[in-house]
N, C-alpha and C positions, 0 to 999 in steps of 0.2 A: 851549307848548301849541298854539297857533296855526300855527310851522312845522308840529306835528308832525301835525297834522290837515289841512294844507294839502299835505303831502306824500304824507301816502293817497290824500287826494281827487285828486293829480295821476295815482293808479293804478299806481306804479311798483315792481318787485319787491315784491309782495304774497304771490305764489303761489311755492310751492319746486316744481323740474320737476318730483316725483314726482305732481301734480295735472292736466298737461297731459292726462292721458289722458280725464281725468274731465272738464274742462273743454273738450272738444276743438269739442265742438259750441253753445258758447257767447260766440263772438265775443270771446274774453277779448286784449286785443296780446299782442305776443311781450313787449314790455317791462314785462307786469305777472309775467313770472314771474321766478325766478333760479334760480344752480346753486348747488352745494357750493361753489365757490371767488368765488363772489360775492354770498355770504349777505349781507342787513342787518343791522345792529346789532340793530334789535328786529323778530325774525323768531315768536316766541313765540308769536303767532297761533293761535286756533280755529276751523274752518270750519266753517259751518251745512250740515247735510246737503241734497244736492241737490233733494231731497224740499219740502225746505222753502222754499229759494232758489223753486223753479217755485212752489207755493200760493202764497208771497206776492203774486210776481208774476204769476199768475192775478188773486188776487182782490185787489189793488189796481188792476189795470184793470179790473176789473165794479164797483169802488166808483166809480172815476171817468167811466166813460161810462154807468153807471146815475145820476149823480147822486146816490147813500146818503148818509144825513147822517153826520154827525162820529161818532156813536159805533161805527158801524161799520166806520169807518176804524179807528177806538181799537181797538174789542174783536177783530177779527178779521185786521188788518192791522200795526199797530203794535205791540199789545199781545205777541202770539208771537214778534216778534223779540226785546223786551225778555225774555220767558223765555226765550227760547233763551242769550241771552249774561248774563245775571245767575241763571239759575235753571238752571244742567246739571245732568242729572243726577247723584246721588251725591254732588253739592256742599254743603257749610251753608254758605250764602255768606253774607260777611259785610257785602255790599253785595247789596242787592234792591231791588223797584221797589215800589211801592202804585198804584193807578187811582185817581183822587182828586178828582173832578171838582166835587165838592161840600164840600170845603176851603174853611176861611174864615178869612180874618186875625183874630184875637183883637183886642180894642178895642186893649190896652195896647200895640200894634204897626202898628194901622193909619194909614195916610197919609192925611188927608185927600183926602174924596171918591175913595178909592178905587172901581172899578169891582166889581161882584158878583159877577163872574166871574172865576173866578181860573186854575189848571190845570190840565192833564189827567192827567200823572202825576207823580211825585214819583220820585226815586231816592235811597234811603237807607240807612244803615249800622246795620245788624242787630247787636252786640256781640254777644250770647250772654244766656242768662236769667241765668247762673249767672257770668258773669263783672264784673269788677272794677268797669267803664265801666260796666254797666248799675246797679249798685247806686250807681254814685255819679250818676250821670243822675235814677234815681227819689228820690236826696236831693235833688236841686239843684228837680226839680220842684215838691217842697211847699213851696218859697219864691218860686219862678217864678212870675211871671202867669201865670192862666189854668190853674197845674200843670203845664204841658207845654214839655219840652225846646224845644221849636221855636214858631215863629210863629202857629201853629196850632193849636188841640186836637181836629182832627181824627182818630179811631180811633187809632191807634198811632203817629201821628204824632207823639203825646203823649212817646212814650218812643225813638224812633227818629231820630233828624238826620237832617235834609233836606241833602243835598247837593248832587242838581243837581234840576232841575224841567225841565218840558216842557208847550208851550200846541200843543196842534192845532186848524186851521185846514183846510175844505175847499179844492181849489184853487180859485183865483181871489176867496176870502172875504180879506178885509181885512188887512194886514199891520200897518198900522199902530194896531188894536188888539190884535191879538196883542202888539206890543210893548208896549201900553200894562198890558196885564194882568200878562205875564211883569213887566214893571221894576215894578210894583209889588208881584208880591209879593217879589221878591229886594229893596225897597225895607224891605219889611216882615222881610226875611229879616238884613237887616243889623241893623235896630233888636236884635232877638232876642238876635242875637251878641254886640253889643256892652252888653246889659243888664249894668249895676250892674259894669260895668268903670270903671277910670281912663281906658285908654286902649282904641283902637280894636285888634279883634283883628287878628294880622299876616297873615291870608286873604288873598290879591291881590286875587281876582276870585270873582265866585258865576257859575254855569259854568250856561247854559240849554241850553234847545234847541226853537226854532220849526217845527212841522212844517206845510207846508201842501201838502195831496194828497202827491202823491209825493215832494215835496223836503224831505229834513232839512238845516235851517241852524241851526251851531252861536250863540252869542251870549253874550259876557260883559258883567258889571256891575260896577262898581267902584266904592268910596264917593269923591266929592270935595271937599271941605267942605261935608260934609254932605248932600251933594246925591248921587244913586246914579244915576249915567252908565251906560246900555249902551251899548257897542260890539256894531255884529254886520255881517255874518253871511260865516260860512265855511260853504260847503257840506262836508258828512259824508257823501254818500250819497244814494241816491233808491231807489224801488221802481218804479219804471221798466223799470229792465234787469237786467241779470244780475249783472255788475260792480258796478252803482251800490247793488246786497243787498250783496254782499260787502266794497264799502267801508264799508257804514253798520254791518254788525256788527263791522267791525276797527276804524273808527272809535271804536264805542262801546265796545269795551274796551278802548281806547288811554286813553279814560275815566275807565274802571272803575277802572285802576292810578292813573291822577291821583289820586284818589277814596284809594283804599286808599293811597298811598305820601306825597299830600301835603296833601291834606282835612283825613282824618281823622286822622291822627299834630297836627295844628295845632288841630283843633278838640277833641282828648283835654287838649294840654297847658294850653289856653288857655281854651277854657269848661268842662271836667271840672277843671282844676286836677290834670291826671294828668301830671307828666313824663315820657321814657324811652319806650322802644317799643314800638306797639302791640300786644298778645297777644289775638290770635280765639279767645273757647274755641271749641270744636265738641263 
């Protein structure tokens, strides 16, 4: 995980030539693009319309030299990139975001003296109404604390797994409660997981992401007897530049696939008690 988002953010063969044209007046190196004979392994990438790259970066400089507060960084800046790359058009994805700012740890999960505040969005895995995962999720709820799949019984958080989360932060506000918030709730996110198990599920890490003004910095948590360690931070991206839009949305679907190929296939087998591999209705 870590190389593999430390090697975006290095910027290198991202773009295939057929973009130079498009990108011509956007400051992009020669060595963020490649040719047919020197494709990468994982070239699979979706690029946000140019359209969108400029507004973001428009109006994340009016959020930051106006001084806007946080939700306008959320709703107008953060939030459209999160739709752009989990909500394409024509898609029923089976990973999507929620805005979630007033999510609250359920008693049977909270940490002592946790903080009030908790995070801004949530990223989670949508099964399908009619599929398998969701009929056994709504069984496992009316035995669950609180009835809800997750640490939360916030709106449909109830019935949807959390799998990565996200705390924004204006620039230059406090880093060090940002972290305090995120680790507790992924502190809170583990208790969930591991409810009315023997053993601890085989998740590595719970997968965040700190954003503060224009910088996204990745961040993982890991349980260590008993105690929930973050490690952070990898930059993903900024809204700064031109490049630094296009790293954060390849980044985040470098993600997305984490999410879909090794999340959720561990958290079907292990808290759904569902073997075998995953099937998206749509």
């Amino acid at each position: 995980m870590c190389r593999g988002l430390t090697r975006i953010n290095h910027g290198e063969k991202l773009f295939p030539d057929t973009l130079r044209g498009q990108l011509a007046d956007d400051d992009i190196p020669d060595s963020s693009f490649y040719n047919k004979n020197d494709e990468p392994q994982q070239c699979e990438w979706q690029y946000p319309p140019p359209s969108l790259v400029q507004d973001t970066l428009k109006r994340a400089a009016q959020c930051l030299d106006e001084r806007e507060g946080e939700s306008s960084w959320n709703l107008e800046v953060h939030a459209p990139l999160l739709t752009w790359v989990f909500r394409r058009q024509g898609q029923d994805p089976l990973i999507d975001y929620r805005y979630c700012t007033s999510a609250q740890i359920i008693h049977a999960f909270k940490p002592k003296n946790a903080p009030s505040k908790m995070v801004d969005f949530c990223i989670i895995v949508r099964p399908g109404d009619d599929s398998d995962e969701q009929e056994m999720i709504e069984e496992l709820c009316y035995r669950r604390p609180g009835q809800t799949i997750n640490h939360t019984n916030w709106g449909n958080l109830c019935k949807n797994p959390v799998a990565m989360s996200i705390e924004t932060k204006r620039h230059g506000e406090n880093w060090d409660t940002a972290v305090l918030q995120l680790g507790t709730w992924h502190s809170a996110q583990w208790r969930s997981l591991d409810w009315d198990r023997r053993e601890r599920v085989s998740i590595d890490f719970l997968p965040g992401i700190i954003i503060q003004g224009h910088d996204w910095l990745f961040v993982a948590t890991i349980m260590r007897k008993n105690r929930a360690i973050m490690y952070h931070s990898i930059s993903i991206g900024d809204t700064k530049t031109v490049l630094g839009i296009y790293k954060l949305v390849i980044s985040l679907q470098y993600l997305q696939q984490w999410i879909e190929k090794t999340y959720w296939p561990k958290f079907r087998a292990e808290v759904l008690g569902m073997d075998g591999q995953v099937e998206h209705a749509t």
